[in-house]
ZAMIRO-510373 format. One record per atom (N, C-alpha, C): residue number from 1; atom name; x, y, z. Coordinates in nm, 4 decimals. Example, Ala and Ser with C-alpha at 12.3 -4.5 7.8 and 13.67 -1.06 7.14 Angstrom:
REM residues 2
(pt 1, N, (1.3190, -0.5690, 0.7800))
(pt 1, CA, (1.2300, -0.4500, 0.7800))
(pt 1, C, (1.3200, -0.3300, 0.7800))
(pt 2, N, (1.2850, -0.2250, 0.7080))
(pt 2, CA, (1.3670, -0.1060, 0.7140))
(pt 2, C, (1.2900, 0.0030, 0.7870))
REM end
This chain:
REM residues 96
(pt 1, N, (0.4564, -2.5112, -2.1607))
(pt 1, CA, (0.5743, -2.4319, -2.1921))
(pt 1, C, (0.6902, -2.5257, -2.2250))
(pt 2, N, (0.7544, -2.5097, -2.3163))
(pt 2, CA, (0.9138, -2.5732, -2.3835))
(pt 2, C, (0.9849, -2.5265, -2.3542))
(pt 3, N, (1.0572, -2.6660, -2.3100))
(pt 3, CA, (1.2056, -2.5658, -2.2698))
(pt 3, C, (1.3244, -2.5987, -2.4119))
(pt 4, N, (1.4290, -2.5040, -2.4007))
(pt 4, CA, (1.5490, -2.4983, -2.4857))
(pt 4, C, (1.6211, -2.6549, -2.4513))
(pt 5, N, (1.6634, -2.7054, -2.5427))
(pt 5, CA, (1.7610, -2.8390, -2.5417))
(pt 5, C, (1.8693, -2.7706, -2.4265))
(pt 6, N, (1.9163, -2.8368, -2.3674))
(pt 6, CA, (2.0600, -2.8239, -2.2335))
(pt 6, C, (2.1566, -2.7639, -2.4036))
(pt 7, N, (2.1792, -2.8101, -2.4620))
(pt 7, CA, (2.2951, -2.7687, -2.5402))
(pt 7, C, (2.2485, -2.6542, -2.6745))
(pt 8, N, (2.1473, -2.5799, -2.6118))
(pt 8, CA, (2.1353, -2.4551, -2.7243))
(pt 8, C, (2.1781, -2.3230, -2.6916))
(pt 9, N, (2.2591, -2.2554, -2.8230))
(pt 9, CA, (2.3202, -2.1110, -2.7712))
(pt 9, C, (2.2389, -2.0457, -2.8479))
(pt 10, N, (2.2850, -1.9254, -2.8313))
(pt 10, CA, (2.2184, -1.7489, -2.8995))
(pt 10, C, (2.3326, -1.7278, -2.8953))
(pt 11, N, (2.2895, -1.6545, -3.0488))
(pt 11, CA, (2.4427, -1.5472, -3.0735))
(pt 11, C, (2.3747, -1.4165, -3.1221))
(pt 12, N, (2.4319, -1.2637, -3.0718))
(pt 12, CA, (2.3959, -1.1849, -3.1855))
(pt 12, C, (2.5465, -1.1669, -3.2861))
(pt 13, N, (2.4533, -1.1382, -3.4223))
(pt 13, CA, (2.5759, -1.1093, -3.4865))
(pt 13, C, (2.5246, -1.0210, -3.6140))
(pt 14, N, (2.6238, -0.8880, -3.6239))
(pt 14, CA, (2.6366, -0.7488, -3.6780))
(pt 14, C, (2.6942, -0.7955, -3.8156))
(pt 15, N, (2.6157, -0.8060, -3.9426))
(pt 15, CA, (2.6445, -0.8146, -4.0659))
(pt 15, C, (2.6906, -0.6568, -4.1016))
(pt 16, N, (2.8160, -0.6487, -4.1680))
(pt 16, CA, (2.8675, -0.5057, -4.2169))
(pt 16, C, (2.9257, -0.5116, -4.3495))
(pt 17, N, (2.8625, -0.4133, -4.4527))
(pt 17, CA, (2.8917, -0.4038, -4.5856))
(pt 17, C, (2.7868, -0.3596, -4.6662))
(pt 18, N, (2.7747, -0.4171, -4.7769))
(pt 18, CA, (2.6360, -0.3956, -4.8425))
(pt 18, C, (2.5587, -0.4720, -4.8189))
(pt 19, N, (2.4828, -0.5072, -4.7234))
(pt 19, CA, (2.3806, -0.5886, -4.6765))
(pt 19, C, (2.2221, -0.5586, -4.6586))
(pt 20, N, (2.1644, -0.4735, -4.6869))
(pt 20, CA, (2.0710, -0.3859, -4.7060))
(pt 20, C, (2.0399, -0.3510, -4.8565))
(pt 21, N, (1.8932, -0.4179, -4.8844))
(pt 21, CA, (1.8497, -0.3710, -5.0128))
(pt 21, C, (1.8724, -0.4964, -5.1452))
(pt 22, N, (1.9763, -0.5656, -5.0590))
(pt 22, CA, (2.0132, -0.7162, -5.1588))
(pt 22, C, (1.9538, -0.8239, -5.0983))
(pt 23, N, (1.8614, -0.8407, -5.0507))
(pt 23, CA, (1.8119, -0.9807, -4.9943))
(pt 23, C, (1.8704, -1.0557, -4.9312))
(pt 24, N, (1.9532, -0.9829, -4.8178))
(pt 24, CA, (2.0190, -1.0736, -4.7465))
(pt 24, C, (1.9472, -1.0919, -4.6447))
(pt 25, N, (1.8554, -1.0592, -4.5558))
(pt 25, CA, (1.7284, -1.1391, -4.4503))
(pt 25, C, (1.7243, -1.2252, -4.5264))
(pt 26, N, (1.6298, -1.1962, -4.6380))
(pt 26, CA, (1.5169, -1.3234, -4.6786))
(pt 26, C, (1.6750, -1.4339, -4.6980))
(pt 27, N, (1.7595, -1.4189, -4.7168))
(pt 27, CA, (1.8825, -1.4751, -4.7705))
(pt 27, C, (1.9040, -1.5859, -4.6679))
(pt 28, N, (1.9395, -1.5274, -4.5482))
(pt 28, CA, (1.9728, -1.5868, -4.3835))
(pt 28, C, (1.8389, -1.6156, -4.3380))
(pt 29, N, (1.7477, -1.6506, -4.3723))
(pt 29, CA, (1.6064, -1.6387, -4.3145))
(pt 29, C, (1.6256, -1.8236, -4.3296))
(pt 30, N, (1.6493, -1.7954, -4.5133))
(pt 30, CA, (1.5726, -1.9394, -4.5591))
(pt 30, C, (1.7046, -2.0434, -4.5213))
(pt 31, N, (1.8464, -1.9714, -4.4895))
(pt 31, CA, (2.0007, -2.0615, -4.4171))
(pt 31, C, (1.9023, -2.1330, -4.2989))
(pt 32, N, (1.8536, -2.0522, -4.2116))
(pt 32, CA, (1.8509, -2.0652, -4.0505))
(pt 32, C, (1.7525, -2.1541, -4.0737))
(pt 33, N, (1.6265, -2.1535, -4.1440))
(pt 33, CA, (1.5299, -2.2686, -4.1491))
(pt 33, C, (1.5847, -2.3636, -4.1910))
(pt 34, N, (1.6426, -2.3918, -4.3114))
(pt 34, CA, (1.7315, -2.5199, -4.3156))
(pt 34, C, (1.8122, -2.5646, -4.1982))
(pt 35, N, (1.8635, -2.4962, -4.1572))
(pt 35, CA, (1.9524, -2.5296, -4.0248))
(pt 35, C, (1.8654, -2.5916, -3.9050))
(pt 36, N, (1.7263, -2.5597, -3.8564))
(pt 36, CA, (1.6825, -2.5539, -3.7505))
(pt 36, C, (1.6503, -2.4619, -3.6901))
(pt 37, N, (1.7061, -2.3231, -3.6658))
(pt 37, CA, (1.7392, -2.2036, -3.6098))
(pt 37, C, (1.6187, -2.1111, -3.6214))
(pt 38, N, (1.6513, -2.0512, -3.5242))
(pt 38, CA, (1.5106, -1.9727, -3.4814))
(pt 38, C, (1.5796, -1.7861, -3.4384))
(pt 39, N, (1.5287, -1.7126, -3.4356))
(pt 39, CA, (1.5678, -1.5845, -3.4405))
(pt 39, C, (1.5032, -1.4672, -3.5221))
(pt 40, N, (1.6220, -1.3758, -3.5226))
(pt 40, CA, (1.5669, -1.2550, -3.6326))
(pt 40, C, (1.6847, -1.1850, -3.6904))
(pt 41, N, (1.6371, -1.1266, -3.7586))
(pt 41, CA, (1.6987, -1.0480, -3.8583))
(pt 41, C, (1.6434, -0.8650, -3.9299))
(pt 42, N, (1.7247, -0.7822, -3.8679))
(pt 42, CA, (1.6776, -0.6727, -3.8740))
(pt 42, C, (1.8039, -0.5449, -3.9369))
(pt 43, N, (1.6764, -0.4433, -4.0343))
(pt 43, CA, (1.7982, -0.3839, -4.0352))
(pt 43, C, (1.8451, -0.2770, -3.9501))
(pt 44, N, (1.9673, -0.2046, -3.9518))
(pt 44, CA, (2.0137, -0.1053, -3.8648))
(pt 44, C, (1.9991, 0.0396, -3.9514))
(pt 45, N, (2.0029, 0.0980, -3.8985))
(pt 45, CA, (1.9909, 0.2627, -3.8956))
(pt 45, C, (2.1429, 0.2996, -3.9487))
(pt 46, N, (2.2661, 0.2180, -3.9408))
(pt 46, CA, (2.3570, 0.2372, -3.9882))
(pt 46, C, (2.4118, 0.1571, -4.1346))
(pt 47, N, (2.3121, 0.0875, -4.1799))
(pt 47, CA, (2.3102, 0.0363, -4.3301))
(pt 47, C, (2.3441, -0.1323, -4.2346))
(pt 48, N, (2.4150, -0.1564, -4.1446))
(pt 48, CA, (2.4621, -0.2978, -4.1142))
(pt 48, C, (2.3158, -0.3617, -4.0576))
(pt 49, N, (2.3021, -0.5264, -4.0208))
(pt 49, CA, (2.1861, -0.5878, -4.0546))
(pt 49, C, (2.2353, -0.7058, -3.9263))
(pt 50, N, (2.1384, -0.6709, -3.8288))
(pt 50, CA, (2.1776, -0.7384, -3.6748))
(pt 50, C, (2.0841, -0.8429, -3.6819))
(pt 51, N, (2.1272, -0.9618, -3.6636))
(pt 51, CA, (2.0829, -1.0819, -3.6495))
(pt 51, C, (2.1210, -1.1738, -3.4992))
(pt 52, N, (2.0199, -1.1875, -3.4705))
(pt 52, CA, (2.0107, -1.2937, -3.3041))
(pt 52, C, (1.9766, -1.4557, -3.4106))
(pt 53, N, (2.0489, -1.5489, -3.3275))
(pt 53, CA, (1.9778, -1.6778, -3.4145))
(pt 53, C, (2.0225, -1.7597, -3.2543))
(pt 54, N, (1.9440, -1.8630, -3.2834))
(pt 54, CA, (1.9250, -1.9860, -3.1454))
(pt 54, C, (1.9151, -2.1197, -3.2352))
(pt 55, N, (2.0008, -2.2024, -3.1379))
(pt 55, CA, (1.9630, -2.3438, -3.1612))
(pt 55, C, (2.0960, -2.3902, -3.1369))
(pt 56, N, (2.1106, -2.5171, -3.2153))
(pt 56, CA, (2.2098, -2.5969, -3.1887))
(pt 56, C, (2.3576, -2.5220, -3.2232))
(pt 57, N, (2.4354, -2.5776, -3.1327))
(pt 57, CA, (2.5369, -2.5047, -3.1417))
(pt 57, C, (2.6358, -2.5417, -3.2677))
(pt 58, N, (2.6525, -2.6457, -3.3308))
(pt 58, CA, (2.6516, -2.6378, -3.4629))
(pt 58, C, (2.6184, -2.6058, -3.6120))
(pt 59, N, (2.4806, -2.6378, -3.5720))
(pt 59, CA, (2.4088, -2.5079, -3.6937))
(pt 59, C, (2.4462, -2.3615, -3.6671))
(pt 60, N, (2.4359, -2.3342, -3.5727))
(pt 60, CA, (2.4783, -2.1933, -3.5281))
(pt 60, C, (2.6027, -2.1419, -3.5658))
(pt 61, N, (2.7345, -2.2115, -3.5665))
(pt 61, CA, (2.8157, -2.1986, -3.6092))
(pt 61, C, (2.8200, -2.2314, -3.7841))
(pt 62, N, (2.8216, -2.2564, -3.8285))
(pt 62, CA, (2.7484, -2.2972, -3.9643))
(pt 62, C, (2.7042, -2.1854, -4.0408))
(pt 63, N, (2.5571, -2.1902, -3.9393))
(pt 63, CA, (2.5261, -2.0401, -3.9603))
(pt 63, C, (2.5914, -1.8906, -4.0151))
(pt 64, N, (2.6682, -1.8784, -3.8307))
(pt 64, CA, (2.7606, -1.7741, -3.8698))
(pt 64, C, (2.8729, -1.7670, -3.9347))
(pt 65, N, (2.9027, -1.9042, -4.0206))
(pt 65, CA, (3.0126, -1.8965, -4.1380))
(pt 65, C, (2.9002, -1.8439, -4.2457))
(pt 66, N, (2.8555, -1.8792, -4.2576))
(pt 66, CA, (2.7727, -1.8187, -4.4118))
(pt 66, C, (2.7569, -1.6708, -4.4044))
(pt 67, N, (2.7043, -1.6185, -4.2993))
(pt 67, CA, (2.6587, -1.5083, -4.2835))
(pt 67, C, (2.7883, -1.4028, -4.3286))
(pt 68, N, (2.9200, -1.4331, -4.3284))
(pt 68, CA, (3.0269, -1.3839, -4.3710))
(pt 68, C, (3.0364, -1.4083, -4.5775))
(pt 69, N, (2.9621, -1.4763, -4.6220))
(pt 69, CA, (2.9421, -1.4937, -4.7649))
(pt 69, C, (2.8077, -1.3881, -4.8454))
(pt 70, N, (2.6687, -1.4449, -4.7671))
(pt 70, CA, (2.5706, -1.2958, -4.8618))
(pt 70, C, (2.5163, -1.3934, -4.9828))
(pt 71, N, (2.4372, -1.3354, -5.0158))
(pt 71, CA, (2.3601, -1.3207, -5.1599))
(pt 71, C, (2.4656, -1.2943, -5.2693))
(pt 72, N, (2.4728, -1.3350, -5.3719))
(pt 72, CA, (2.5231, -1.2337, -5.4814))
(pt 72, C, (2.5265, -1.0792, -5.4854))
(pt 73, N, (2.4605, -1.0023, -5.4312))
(pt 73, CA, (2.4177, -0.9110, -5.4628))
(pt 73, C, (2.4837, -0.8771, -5.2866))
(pt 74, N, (2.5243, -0.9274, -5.2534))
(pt 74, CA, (2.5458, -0.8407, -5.0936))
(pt 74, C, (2.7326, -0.8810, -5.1109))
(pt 75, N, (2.7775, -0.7764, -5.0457))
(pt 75, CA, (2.9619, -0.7563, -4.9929))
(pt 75, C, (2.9579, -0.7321, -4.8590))
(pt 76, N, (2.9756, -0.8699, -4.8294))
(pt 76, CA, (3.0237, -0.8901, -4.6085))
(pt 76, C, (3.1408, -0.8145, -4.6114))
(pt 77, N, (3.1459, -0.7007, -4.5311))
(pt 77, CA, (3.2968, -0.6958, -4.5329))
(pt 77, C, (3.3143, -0.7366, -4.3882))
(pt 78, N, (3.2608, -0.7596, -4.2824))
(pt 78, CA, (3.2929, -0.7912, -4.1499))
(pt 78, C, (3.1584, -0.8241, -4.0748))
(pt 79, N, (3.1769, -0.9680, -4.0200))
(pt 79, CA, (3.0451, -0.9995, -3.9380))
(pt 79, C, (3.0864, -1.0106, -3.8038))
(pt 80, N, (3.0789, -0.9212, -3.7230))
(pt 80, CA, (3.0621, -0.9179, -3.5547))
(pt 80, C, (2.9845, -1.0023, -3.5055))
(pt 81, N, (3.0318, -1.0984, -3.3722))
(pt 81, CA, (2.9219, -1.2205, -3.3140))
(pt 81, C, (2.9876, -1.1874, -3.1188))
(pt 82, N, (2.8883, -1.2504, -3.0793))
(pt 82, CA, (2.8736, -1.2220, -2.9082))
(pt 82, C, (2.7364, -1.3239, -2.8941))
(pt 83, N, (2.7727, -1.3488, -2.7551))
(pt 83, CA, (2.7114, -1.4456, -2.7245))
(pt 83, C, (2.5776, -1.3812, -2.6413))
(pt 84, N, (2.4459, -1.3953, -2.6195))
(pt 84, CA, (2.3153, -1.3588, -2.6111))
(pt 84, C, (2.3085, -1.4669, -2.5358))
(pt 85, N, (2.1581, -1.3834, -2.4081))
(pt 85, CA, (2.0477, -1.5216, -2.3691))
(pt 85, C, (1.9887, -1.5786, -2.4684))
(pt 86, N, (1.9887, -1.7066, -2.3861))
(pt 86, CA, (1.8649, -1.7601, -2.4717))
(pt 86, C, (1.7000, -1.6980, -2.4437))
(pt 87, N, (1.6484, -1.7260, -2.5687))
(pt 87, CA, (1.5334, -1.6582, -2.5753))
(pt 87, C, (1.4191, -1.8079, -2.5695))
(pt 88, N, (1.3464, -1.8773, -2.4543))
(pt 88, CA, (1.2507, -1.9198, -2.4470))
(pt 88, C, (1.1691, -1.9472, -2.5052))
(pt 89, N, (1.1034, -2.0537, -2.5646))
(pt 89, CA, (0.9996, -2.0636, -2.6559))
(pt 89, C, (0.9878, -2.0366, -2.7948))
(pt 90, N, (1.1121, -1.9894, -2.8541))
(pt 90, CA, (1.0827, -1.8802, -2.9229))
(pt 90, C, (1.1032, -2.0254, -3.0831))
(pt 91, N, (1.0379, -1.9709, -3.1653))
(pt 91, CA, (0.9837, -2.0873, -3.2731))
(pt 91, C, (0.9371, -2.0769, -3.3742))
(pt 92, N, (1.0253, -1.9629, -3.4588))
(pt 92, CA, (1.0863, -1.9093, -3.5682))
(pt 92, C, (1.2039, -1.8136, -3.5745))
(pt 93, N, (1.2439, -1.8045, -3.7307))
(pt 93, CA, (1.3213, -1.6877, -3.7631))
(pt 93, C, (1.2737, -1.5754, -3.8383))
(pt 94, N, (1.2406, -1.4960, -3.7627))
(pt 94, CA, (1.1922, -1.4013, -3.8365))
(pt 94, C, (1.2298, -1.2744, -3.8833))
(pt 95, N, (1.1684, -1.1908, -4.0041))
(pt 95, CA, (1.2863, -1.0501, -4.0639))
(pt 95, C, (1.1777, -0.9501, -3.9754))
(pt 96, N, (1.2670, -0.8803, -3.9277))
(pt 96, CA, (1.1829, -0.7489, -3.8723))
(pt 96, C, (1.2445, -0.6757, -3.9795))
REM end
């Protein structure tokens, strides 16, 4: 069993706008693998697109600056973030 580095966070964070239907998972999928980052990405029942991501706390932040930008085809109008457990072992990012 692996443990998490002493210095890794989780964040969830609530993508809101047109984010659904424009490739914004696969979008933040292929950010977070460049980054390191491990998590998911799912959509909501209310058109917005909830994402958990883990790892270094710089990519992470990184991260959640982009996630306020999108695809071409996607309009962030507001990305909500909060801080999450960490999730154990866990060793990808994946789109539900």
């Amino acid at each position: 069993m692996s443990e998490q580095p002493i210095n890794c966070v989780r964040m969830q964070a609530i993508a809101i706008g047109r984010v659904q239907g424009v490739g914004y998972r696969a979008w933040i999928q292929r950010i977070a693998g460049g980054l390191g980052l491990t998590g998911s990405a799912a959509n909501r029942w209310d058109g917005a697109v909830e994402v958990e991501v883990q790892g270094d706390p710089d990519a992470v932040e990184r991260f959640l600056h982009v996630l306020n930008i999108g695809p071409s085809a996607a309009h962030v109008k507001e990305v909500r973030t909060n801080p999450i457990p960490i999730v154990p072992d866990e060793n990808e990012f994946a789109i539900r």
